[in-house]
C-alpha positions as CSV (number, residue, x, y, z in Angstrom):
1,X,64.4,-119.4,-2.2
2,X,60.9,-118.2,-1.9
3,X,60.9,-115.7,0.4
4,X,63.7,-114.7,-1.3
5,X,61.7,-114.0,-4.4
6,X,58.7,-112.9,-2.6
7,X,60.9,-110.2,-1.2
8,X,62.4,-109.3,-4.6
9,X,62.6,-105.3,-6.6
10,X,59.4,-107.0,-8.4
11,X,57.3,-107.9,-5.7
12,X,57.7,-104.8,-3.4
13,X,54.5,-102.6,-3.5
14,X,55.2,-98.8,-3.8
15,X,51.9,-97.4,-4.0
16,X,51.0,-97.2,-0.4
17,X,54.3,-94.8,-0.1
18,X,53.4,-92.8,-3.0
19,X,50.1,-92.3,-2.0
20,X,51.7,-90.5,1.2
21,X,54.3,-88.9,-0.7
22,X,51.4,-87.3,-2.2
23,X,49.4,-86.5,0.7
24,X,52.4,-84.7,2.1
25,X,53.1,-82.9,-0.6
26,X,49.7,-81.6,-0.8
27,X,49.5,-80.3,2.6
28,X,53.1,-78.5,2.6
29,X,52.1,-74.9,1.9
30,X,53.7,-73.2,-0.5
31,X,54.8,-69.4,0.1
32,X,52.2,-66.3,-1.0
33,X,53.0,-63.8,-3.0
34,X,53.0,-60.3,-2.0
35,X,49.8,-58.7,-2.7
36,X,50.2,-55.2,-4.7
37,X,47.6,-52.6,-5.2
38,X,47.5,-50.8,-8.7
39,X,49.2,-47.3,-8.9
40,X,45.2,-45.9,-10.3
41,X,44.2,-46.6,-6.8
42,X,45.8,-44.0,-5.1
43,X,44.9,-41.7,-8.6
44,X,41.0,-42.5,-8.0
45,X,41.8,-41.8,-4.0
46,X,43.1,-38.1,-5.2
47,X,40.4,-36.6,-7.8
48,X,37.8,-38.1,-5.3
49,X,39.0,-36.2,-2.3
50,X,39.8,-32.9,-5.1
51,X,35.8,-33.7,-5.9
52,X,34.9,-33.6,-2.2
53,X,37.1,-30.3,-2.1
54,X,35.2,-28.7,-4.8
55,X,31.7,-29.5,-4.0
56,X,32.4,-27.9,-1.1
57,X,33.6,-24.4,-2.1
58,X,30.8,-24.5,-4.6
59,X,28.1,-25.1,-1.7
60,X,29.5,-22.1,0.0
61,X,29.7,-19.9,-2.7
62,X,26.9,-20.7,-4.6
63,X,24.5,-22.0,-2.6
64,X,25.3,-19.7,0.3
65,X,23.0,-17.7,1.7
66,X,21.4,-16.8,5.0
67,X,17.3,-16.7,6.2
68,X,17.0,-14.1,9.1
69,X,12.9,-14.3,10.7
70,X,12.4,-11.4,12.5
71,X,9.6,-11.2,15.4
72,X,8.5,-7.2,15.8
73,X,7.3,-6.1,18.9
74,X,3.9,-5.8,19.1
75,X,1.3,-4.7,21.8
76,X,-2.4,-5.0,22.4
77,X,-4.2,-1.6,24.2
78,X,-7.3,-0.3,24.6
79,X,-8.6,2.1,22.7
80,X,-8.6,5.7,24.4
81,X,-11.8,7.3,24.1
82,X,-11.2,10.2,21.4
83,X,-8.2,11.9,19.4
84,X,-8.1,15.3,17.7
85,X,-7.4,15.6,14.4
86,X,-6.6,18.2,12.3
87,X,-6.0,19.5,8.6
88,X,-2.2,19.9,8.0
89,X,-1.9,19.4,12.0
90,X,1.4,20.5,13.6
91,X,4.0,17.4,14.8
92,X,2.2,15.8,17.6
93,X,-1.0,15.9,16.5
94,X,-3.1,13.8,14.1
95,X,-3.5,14.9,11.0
96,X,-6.4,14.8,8.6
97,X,-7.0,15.1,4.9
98,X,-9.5,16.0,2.3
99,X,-10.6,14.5,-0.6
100,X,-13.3,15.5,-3.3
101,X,-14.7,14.0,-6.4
102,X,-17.3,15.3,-8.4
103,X,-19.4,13.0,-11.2
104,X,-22.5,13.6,-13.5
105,X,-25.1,11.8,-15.0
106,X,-27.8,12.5,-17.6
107,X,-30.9,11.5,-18.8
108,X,-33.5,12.5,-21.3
109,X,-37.0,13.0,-20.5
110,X,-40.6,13.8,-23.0
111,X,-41.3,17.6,-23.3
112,X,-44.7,18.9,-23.3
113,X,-45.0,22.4,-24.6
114,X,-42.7,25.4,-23.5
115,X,-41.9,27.3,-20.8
116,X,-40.5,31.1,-20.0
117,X,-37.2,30.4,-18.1
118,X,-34.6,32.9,-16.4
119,X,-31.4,30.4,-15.4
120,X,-28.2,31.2,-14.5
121,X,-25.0,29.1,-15.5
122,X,-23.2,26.8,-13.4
123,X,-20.4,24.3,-13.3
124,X,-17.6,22.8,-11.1
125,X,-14.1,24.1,-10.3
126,X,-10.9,23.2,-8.1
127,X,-9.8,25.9,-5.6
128,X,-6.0,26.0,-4.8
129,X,-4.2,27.1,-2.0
130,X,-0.9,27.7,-2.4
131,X,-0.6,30.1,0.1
132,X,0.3,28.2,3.3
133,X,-0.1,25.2,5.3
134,X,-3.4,26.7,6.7
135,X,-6.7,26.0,6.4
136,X,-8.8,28.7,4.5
137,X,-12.6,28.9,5.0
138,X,-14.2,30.5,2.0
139,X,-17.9,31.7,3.1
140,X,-21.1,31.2,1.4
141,X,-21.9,33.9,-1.9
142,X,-17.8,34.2,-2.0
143,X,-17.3,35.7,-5.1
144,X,-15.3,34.5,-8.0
145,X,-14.2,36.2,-10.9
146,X,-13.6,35.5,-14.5
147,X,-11.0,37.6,-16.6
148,X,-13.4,38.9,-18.4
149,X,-15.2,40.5,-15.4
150,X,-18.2,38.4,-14.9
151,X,-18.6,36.9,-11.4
152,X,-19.5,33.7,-9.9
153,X,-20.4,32.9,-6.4
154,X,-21.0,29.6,-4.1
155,X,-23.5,28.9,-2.6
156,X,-22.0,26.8,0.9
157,X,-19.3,27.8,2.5
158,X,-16.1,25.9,1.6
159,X,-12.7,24.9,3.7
160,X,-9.7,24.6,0.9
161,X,-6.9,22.9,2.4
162,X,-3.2,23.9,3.1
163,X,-0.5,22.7,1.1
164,X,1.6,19.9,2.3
165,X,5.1,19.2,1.7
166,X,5.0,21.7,-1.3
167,X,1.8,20.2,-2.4
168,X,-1.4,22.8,-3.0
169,X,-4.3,21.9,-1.1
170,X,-7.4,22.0,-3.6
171,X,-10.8,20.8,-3.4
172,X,-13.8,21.3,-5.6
173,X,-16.9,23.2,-5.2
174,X,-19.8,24.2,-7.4
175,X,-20.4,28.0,-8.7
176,X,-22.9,29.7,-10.3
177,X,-23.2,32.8,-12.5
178,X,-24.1,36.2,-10.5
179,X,-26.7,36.6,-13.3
180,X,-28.4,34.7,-15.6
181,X,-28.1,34.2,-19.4
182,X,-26.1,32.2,-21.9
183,X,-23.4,35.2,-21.6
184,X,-22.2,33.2,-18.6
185,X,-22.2,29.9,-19.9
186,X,-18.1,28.8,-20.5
187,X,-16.9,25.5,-22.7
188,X,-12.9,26.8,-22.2
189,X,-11.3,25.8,-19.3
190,X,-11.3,29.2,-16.9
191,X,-9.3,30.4,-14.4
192,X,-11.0,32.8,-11.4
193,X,-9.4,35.1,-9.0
194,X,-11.2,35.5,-5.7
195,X,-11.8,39.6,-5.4
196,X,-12.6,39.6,-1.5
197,X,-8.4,39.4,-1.3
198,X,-7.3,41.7,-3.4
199,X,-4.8,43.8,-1.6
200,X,-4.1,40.6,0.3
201,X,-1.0,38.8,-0.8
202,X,-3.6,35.7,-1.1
203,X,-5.0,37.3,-4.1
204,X,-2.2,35.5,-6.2
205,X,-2.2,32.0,-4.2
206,X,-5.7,31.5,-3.8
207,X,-7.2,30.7,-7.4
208,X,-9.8,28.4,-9.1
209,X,-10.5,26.7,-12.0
210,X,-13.3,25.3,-14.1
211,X,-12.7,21.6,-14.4
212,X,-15.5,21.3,-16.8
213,X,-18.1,23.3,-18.8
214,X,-20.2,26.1,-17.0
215,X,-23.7,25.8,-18.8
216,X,-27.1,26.1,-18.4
217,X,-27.3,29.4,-18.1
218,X,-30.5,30.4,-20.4
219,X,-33.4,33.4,-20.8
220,X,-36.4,32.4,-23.1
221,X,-38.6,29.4,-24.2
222,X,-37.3,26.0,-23.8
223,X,-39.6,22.5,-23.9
224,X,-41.5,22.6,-20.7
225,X,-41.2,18.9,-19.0
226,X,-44.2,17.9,-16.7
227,X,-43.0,18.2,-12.8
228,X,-44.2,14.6,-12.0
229,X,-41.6,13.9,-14.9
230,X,-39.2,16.4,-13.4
231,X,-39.2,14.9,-10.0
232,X,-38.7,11.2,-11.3
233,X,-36.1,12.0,-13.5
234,X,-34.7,13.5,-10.8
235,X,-34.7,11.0,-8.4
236,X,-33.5,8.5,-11.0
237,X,-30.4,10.4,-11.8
238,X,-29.5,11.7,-8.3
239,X,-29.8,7.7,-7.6
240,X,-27.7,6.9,-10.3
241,X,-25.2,9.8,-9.8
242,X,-24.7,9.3,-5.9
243,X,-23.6,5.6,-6.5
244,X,-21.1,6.3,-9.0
245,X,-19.8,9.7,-7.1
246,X,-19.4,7.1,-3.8
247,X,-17.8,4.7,-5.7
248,X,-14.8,7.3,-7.3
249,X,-14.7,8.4,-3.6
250,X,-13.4,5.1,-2.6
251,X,-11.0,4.5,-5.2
252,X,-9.5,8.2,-4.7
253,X,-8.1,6.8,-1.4
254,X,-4.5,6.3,-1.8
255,X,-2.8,3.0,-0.5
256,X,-2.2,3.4,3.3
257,X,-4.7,5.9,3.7
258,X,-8.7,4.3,5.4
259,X,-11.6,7.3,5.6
260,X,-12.9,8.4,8.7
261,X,-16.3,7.0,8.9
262,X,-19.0,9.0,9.0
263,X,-17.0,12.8,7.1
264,X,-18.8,11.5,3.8
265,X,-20.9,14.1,2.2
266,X,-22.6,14.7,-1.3
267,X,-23.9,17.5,-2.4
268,X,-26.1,17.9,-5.5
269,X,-25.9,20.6,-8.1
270,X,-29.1,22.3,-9.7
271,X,-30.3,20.4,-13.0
272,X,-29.4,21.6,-15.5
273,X,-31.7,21.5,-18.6
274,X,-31.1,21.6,-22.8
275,X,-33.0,21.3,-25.4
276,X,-32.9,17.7,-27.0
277,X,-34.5,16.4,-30.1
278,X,-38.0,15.0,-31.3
279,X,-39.4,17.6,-28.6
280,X,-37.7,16.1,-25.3
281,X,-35.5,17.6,-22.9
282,X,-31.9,16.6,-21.6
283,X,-30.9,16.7,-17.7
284,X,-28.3,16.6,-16.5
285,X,-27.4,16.4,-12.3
286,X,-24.2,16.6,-11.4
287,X,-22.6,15.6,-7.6
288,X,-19.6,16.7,-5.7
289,X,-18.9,14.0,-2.4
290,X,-16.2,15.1,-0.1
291,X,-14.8,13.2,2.8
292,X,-12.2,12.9,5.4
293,X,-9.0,10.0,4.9
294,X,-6.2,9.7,7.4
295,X,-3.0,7.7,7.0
296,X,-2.9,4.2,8.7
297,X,0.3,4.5,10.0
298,X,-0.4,8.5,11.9
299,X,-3.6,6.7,13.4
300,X,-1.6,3.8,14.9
301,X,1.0,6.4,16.0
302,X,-1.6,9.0,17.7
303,X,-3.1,5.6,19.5
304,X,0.9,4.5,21.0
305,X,1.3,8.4,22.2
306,X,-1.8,7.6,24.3
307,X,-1.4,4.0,25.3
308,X,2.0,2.5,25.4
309,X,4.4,4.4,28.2
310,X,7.7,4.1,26.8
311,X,6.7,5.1,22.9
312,X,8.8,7.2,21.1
313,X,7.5,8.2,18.0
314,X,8.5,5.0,16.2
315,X,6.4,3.5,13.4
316,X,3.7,1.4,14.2
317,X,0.7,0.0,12.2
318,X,-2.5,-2.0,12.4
319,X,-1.9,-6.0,13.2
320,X,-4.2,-9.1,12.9
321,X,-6.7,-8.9,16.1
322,X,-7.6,-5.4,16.0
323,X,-10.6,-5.0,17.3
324,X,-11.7,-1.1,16.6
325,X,-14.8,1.2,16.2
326,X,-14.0,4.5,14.3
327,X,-16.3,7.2,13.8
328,X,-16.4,11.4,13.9
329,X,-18.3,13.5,16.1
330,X,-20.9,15.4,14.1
331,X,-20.7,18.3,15.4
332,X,-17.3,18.7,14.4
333,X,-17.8,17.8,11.0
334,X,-17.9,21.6,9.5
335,X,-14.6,22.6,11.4
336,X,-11.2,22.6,11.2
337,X,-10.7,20.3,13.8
338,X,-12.5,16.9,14.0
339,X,-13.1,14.7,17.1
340,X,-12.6,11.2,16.1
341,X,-14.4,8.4,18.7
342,X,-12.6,5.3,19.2
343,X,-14.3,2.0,21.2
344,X,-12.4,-1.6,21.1
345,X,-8.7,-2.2,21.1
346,X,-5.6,-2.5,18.5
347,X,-2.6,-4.6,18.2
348,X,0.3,-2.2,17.2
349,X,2.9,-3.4,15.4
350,X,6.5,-2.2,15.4
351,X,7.7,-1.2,12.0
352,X,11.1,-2.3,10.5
353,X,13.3,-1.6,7.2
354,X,14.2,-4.8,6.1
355,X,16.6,-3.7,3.9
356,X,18.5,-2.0,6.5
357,X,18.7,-5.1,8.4
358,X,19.5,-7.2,5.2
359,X,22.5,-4.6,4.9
360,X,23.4,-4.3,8.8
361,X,24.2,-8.1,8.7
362,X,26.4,-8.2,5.3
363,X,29.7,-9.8,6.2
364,X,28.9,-10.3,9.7
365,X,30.0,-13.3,12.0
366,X,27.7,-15.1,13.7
367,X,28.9,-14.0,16.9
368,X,28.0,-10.2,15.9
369,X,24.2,-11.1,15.3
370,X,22.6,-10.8,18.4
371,X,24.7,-6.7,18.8
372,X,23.2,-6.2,15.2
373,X,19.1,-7.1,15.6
374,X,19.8,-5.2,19.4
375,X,20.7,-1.6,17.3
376,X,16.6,-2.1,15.5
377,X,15.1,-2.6,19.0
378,X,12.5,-1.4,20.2
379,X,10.9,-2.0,16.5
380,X,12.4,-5.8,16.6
381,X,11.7,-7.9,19.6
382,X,13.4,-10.9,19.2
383,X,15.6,-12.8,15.6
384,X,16.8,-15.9,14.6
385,X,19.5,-17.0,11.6
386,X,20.3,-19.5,9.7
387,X,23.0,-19.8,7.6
388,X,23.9,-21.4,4.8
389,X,26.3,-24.3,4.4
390,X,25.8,-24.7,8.3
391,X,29.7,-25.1,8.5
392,X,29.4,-21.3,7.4
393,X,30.7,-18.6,10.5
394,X,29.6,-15.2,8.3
395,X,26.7,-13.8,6.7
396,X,27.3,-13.4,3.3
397,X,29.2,-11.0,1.6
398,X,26.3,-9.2,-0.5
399,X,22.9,-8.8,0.5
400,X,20.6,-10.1,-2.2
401,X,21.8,-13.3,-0.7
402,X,20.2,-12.3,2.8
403,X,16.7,-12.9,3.3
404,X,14.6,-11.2,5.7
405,X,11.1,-12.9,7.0
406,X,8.7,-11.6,9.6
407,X,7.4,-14.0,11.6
408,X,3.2,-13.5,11.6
């Protein structure tokens, strides 16, 4: 009967087999669910690859643009030995300008007593050819004359330039009245006539005019000033006047013009002398300097015809490492034609228009670069490109957005 009960509903233990129940149905898996992305997904996917899309037509249309650096050609030679240069020179040979400037200066100085003087009038002008492209040599006394009859003369021979595409040739000189006496003196601007061409049809294209007042022209007493006075003064003011007269010289060079060393000459007018007050005297010298310029770019040009074999007449200039000596043989300094000296060497340059490139290259594939830069040779030796987005196959459509460097 025991085991009976020992074996009874009661006494059977269950936890053992619920405890494994358990265990197994811990470890039976249970079936995953389908994982499903969010519709927004493929939404954000879109406006990011739209994003992409745009960014990308802005970079080529706004940010486009294309840097070309161009190498000219350029040589070193040696100097030849001399050129020829001329004023208004045919094609093929160097030509040569004028310029003149005149300034004044005064200065008052003590008078002591008086002094008889006879003096005759003088001031500057500007003679004009408009005749021709020749040079015209006007000798010494030439005459000049007023509308009113009276006649002036120089006293040095002058050359007046030709004209020049259209352009008069001038330059200035200094006259003086034929006689002497206040009659002469002139405050009014005056135009002269020069009689030695009348009957000559340069009698109407060769002319002058005053370009400030003719004075000092004078008979009778005036305050007498001391010569050691005279000569300081004058010194002092031809000092004074030389600097200044150099200086407006310089600055009448126009850009892409140098002088030719060595054609600079100043020539001083006579005092000129009026009364001033508390018994002292005014002076007043005046100077004319007159030179020689020559464009940069004919020089250059004149120094290829001699030294490079296969020039052509194409525009060259002055580069970094130029080593050159310039100057003018005296002795041709009173002529038409002037013999220029030349000792050293010069790197010539090739010239280019940018702008021509720039507008050569406008719309252009890549592919057609290389046919494009070979049309500027012999001025362009050698280009590169780079274009902008670098997935880009064209040069841009307009040509602001086309830059052009030169490589130094």
């Amino acid at each position: 009967m025991r085991d009976i009960t020992e074996k009874s509903i009661r006494n059977i233990s269950v936890h053992k087999r619920r405890a494994a129940v358990h265990a197994r149905d811990y470890e039976v898996e249970t079936p995953r669910r389908r994982s499903r992305r969010p519709r927004h997904y493929w939404l954000i996917a879109v406006v990011v690859v739209l994003v992409c899309v745009a960014a990308g037509f802005l970079l080529s249309v706004i940010f486009a643009g294309a840097t070309v650096t161009i190498h000219p050609r350029t040589q070193t030679v040696t100097l030849p030995s001399t050129l020829q240069a001329q004023v208004n020179a045919p094609v093929g040979v160097l030509a040569y300008q004028k310029i003149s400037v005149t300034r004044s200066a005064s200065q008052s100085v003590p008078a002591t007593g008086t002094a008889h003087v006879s003096r005759a009038a003088s001031g500057l002008v500007t003679i004009t050819n408009t005749y021709s492209a020749a040079v015209q040599r006007l000798i010494a006394n030439t005459r000049f004359a007023a509308a009113d009859g009276k006649i002036y003369r120089i006293h040095d021979s002058v050359i007046v330039p030709g004209m020049t595409a259209g352009k008069p040739g001038t330059v200035t000189a200094t006259i003086y009245a034929d006689s002497p006496g206040p009659t002469y003196n002139r405050t009014d601007v005056t135009t002269f006539t020069i009689p030695g061409f009348k009957g000559d049809p340069r009698y109407t294209k060769f002319t002058a005019q005053s370009t400030g007042a003719i004075s000092g022209g004078f008979i009778g007493d005036e305050p007498a000033v001391a010569p050691a006075d005279l000569s300081a003064a004058k010194q002092a003011l031809q000092k004074s006047v030389e600097a200044d007269v150099r200086s407006a010289a310089t600055s009448q060079i126009p850009a892409g013009y140098v002088a030719l060393p060595g054609t600079l000459q100043i020539s001083f007018a006579d005092i000129t002398q009026t009364k001033g007050e508390n018994n002292t005297a005014n002076l007043t010298q005046a100077a004319t300097a007159t030179g020689d310029i020559v464009r940069q770019s004919d020089l250059a040009a004149a120094i290829a015809h001699k030294t490079v074999q296969d020039y052509h007449g194409e525009s060259v200039l002055f580069g970094a490492g130029s080593n050159m000596t310039v100057g003018v043989a005296s002795s041709t300094l009173q002529s038409d034609t002037l013999t220029i000296n030349l000792t050293g060497s010069a790197t010539l340059v090739w010239q280019f228009d940018q702008n021509a490139i720039a507008q050569a290259l406008v719309g252009k594939n890549k592919s057609e670069f290389e046919t494009v830069i070979k049309s500027f040779q012999p001025a362009v030796a050698k280009a590169d490109a780079s274009i902008r987005p670098f997935w880009q196959g064209k040069f841009p459509d307009t040509v602001d957005k086309i830059k052009i460097k030169v490589a130094q």
